[in-house]
Structure formats: C-alpha cells, structure tokens
N, C-alpha and C positions, 0 to 999 in steps of 0.2 A: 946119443942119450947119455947123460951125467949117469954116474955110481950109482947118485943119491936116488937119482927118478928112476932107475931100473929098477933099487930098493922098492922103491914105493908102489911101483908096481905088482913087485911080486908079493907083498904083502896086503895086497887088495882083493878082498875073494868073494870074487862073482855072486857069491850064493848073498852071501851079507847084502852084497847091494840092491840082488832082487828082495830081500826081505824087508830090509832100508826103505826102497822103492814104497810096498805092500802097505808097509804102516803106515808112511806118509800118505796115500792112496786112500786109508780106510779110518785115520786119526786114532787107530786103537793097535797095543801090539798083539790083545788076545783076538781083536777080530783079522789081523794077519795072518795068525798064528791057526787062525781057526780053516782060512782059506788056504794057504800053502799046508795044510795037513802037518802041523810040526808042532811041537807045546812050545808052548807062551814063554815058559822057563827059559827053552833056547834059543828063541829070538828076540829074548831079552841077555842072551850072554853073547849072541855074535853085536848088536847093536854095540853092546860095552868094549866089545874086540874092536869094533868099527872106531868107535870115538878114540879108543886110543892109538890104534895103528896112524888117523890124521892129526891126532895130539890137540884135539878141541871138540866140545861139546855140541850135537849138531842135534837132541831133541831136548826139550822142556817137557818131564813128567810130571801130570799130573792126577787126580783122582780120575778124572771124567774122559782122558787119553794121553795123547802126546800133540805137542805143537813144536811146527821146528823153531829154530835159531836162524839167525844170518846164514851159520856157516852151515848148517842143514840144509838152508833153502838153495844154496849155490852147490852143494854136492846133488840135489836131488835133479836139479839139470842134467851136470855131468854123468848122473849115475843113467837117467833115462838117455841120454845121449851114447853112451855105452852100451847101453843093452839093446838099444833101435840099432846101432850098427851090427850086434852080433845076430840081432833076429834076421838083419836085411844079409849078413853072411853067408849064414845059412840057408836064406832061400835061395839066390846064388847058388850055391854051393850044392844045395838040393836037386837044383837042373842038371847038373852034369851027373848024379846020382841016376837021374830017370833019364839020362843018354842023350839031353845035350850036351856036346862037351865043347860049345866054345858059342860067342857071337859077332854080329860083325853092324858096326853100325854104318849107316847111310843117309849122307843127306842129297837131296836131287832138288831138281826144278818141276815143278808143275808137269811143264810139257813131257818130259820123263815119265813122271808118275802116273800123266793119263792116257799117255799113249803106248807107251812100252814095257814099265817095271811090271804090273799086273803079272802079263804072262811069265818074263824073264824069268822073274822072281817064283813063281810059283814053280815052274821046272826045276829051277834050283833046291829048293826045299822041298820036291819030292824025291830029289837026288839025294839030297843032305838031310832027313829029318834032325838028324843030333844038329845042326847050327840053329841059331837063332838071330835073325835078321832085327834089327831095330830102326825103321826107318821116319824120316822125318822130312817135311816137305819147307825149304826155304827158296831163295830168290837166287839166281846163280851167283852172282857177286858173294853173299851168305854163305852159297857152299864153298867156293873158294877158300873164304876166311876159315869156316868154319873144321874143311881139312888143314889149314897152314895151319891151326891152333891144338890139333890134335882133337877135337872135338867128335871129331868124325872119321872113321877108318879110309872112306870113300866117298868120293864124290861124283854126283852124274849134271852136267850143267853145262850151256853153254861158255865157250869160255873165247872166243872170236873178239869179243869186245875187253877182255881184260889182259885181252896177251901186252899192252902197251904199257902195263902197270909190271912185267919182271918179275912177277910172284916166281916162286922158285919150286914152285911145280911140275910135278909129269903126269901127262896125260894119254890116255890113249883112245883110240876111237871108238865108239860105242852106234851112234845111228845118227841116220840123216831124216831132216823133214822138211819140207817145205810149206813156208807160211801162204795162205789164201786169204783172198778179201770175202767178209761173208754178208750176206744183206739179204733182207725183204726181199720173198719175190716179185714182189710189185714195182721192187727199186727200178730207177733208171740205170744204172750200171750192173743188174741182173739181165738184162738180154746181150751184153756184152762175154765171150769166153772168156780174154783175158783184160787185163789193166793193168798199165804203170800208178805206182802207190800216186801220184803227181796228180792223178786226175780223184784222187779222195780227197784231196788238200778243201775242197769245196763244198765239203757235206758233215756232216755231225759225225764225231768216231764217241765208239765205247771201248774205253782202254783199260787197261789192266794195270796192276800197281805201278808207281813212277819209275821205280827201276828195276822193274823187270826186263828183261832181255828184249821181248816183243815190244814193249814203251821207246825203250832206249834205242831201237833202229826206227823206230817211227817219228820219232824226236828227230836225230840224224838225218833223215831222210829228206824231213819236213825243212830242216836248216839246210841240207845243200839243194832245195828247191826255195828258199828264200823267203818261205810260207810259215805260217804259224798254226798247227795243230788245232781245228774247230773242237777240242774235247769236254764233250756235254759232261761226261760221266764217268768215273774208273768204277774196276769192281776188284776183288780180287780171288775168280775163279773164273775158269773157260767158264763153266756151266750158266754161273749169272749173266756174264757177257751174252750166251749164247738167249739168252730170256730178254735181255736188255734187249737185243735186236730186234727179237721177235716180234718186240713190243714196240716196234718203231723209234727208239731212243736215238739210233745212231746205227752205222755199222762198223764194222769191226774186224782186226786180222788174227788169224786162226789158224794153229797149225794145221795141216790137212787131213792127217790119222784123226787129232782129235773133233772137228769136223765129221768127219767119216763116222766116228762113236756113237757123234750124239744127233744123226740124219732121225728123224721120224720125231724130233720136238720140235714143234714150230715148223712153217714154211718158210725158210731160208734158202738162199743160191751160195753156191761157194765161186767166187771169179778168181780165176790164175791170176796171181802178181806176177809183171814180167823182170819186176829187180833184180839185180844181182844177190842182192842183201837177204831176200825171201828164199833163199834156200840155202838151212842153216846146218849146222855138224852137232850132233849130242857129244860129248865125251868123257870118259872116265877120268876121275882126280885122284893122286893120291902124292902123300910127300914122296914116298920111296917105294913104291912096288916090291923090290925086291926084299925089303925090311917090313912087310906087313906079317900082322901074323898068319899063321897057315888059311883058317877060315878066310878070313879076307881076300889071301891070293887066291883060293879056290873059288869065291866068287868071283872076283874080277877073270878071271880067264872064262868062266861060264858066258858073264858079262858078254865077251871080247869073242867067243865063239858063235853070239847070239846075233853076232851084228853083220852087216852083208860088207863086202869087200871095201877098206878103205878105198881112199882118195889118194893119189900119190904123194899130197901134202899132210897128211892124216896125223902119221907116227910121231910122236915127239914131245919131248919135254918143249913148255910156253917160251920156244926160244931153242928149246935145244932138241936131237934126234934121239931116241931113243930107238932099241931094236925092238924089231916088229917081229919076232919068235914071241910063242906063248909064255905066260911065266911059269918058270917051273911050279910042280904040284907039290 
C-alpha cells in the first residue's frame, strides 16, 4: 500500500461513515441525528470533516434535506461496502467468542453425502463442538477442481476416473460401495440375483447428471459393449431416480448403502452388478494434508478412522504414494 493510501485510510473514521451512511439512508441529517442518538450539530461537523478529509463535496444541502452528488453517491457504495464487511467480521469473529474457534469447508459427492457424511460427520461434531463444518454437495470432477482451487479444504469424491487427468492431488481412502441395478419388482430382470450392466443395454435407464461418476461408468460401459445408452430421463438426486423407477420410467444404478436408505419407498429389487467397474472407492482430497489447517487435519483423520481397511492400492497421491500413518493431530 502507497504512503498516500495508508494516509487516507487512517484519516477515515468509521463513525462519519455510519453517519454518512444514516443520512443518506433517511435524506435528513436531523432525522440521522435523531436515530444515531447524536445532535444534528455533530453530524453536521463530522459530514464537513468527511468532505474535507476526500477534498470533494459529496451532499447538496438543502431546506427540505440533503441529496448526494456524484462523488457522494460513489462513496455511499464504498462506505456500505465497508461496513457489510466489518459487520460480516464480526460475526465471524463472534463464533469463536461463543467457542467455535476454527472451520473446515467440504465439498463431496452425493454418494458421500447420502450414504456416509450423516453419521461420520455428526460423531465428529460431537467430538469437536468448537469447529464448524461448512459443507456443499458437487459432482466429483467439482470437488476435485474445487480443492485444486482452494475453494475447499477437503474433498470426498470419487476419483478412479480422473486419476488419467495428473491433477496433483492427494488422496486418501475413505469408503467403498458398490453400485446395484435397481428396478420394478414386476421387472424382468428382478427375478434374476445378479447382472452384467450388458444385459441393461436393452431396457430404458434413469440416469443421474451427465457427469456424474455413476453416468460416466455407464457411458464407458455402454461404449466398450458397442451399445448406446436407452436414456429416457436424468435427474439429479438418488431420491428422484429412486420415484422415477418406481414409477415405471426406466431403471436404474444405485449405490447399494443408499438403496438400503431408501427400502420401504416404492416396490423396487436391487440386482448385484457383476462388473468390475460397480464396485467403487470413496476418497479423501486434499492439496497437502500436511499443510491443512489443524481443524481440517482433525477431520480428515476422524474421516480416515471411520472407514474400514484400505485396499492395498488404496494409499496415495493420483499417481503418487503417500504414507498410510494417520496425520498428525
């Protein structure tokens, strides 16, 4: 920051500007004056401090009130703009007063959110009342970006399909689940236990956004059997998918936890897919594990305690090994 704009800064005074603000707000400086509990008198001498400290005149007095000017109406932005960030400060700042003292943001996949964060998260936060979790629900490709960008502390999402894009990510493992085909039970391929995805290729599916994880191996799937996708309909929530079915639209692939969730809506069958591809890895995202802040690492090792024994391919940065010790607390 210049000399001159440190000056300027420190001859700006908070108070003027809420009063600044007030006037402009109520077109009178006695009706300011009458709401901030202050006489008329002295917020008509900080107004005159004001205009001079920016060395331009920024109201028009007249009998009936004030009206700003150009340079009034551009300060009256800036000033509201100022005082929204010191009120949003404050509340901030207020949390860790009442004993949160940090948060940790999160973004995940669906499958994530409906089959596992719930509980994870809630043990956490009875461990941790002082943190505060902020989470949001994107598309795994989403969360990837959206930790590479810093957007996000953490990240929960599949990541099997992006390891071929080098992102320079680490990950660690978090939980497994395995996708089901779910259908009518009237369906023909409801008296069957299990099915290769090959033999859906011939029936209506209800699919979930285009690139969602579960779209994008049924796509794949669909290509290395040489077939094209019958898709009637996307939606973008298990639960609709799982109403879509019900309703005869099509059927559809389901992780199996969140299947298991939502049993006793509709009469649906859940059939084992025998792919390779239907049984998938959740796992945790983060740029540096080691460089997160404290709240953060203390979640992800809750995370990372919560999930049952990797895979022997499990551990590692998309590409590279990471150690499979917890991360320190």
């Amino acid at each position: 920051m210049k000399s001159s704009e440190r000056n300027f800064a420190r001859r700006i005074d908070l108070t003027s500007l809420q009063l600044f603000v007030a006037v402009c707000e109520l077109g009178s400086i006695g009706k300011a004056a009458e709401r901030e509990f202050i006489a008329a008198s002295a917020v008509s001498k900080r107004l005159s401090d004001l205009e001079a400290t920016v060395d331009t005149q920024l109201l028009y007095r007249h009998s009936r009130g004030v009206r700003l000017t150009p340079a009034g109406e551009s300060l009256l932005h800036h000033a509201r703009t100022v005082l929204y960030g010191l009120e949003k400060m404050q509340g901030e700042l207020s949390e860790y007063a009442d004993g949160v003292r940090g948060h940790v943001r999160i973004h995940a996949n669906i499958s994530a959110i409906v089959q596992f964060l719930p509980e994870d998260l809630g043990a956490f936060t009875r461990q941790h009342e002082q943190i505060k979790i902020d989470l949001e629900e994107h598309l795994s490709p989403d969360v990837m970006q959206a930790v590479t960008e810093g957007a996000a502390d953490l990240g929960i999402c599949h990541v099997r399909d992006q390891a071929s894009t080098g992102t320079p990510l680490q990950t660690l493992p978090y939980r497994e689940d395995r996708l089901v085909l779910v259908v009518p039970q009237h369906h023909p391929l409801a008296q069957q236990d299990s099915a290769h995805f090959a033999d859906v290729l011939d029936h209506d599916i209800v699919g979930l956004h285009a690139n969602s994880s579960i779209s994008l191996a049924m796509q794949q799937a669909a290509a290395r059997a040489g077939r094209a996708l019958k898709l009637r309909i996307q939606v973008t929530g298990l639960d609709a998918m799982y109403r879509m079915i019900d309703n005869g639209l099509g059927v559809g692939v389901l992780p199996d936890r969140a299947f298991a969730l939502m049993q006793g809506v509709g009469q649906l069958q859940a059939v084992a897919l025998k792919d390779e591809w239907a049984h998938r890895e959740l796992r945790i995202v983060a740029r540096d594990f080691q460089a997160l802040p404290m709240t953060a690492r203390l979640l992800a090792d809750h995370l990372r305690a919560s999930s049952p024994p990797p895979l022997p391919h499990a551990a590692g940065m998309v590409g590279t090994a990471l150690p499979a010790e917890p991360l320190p607390a």
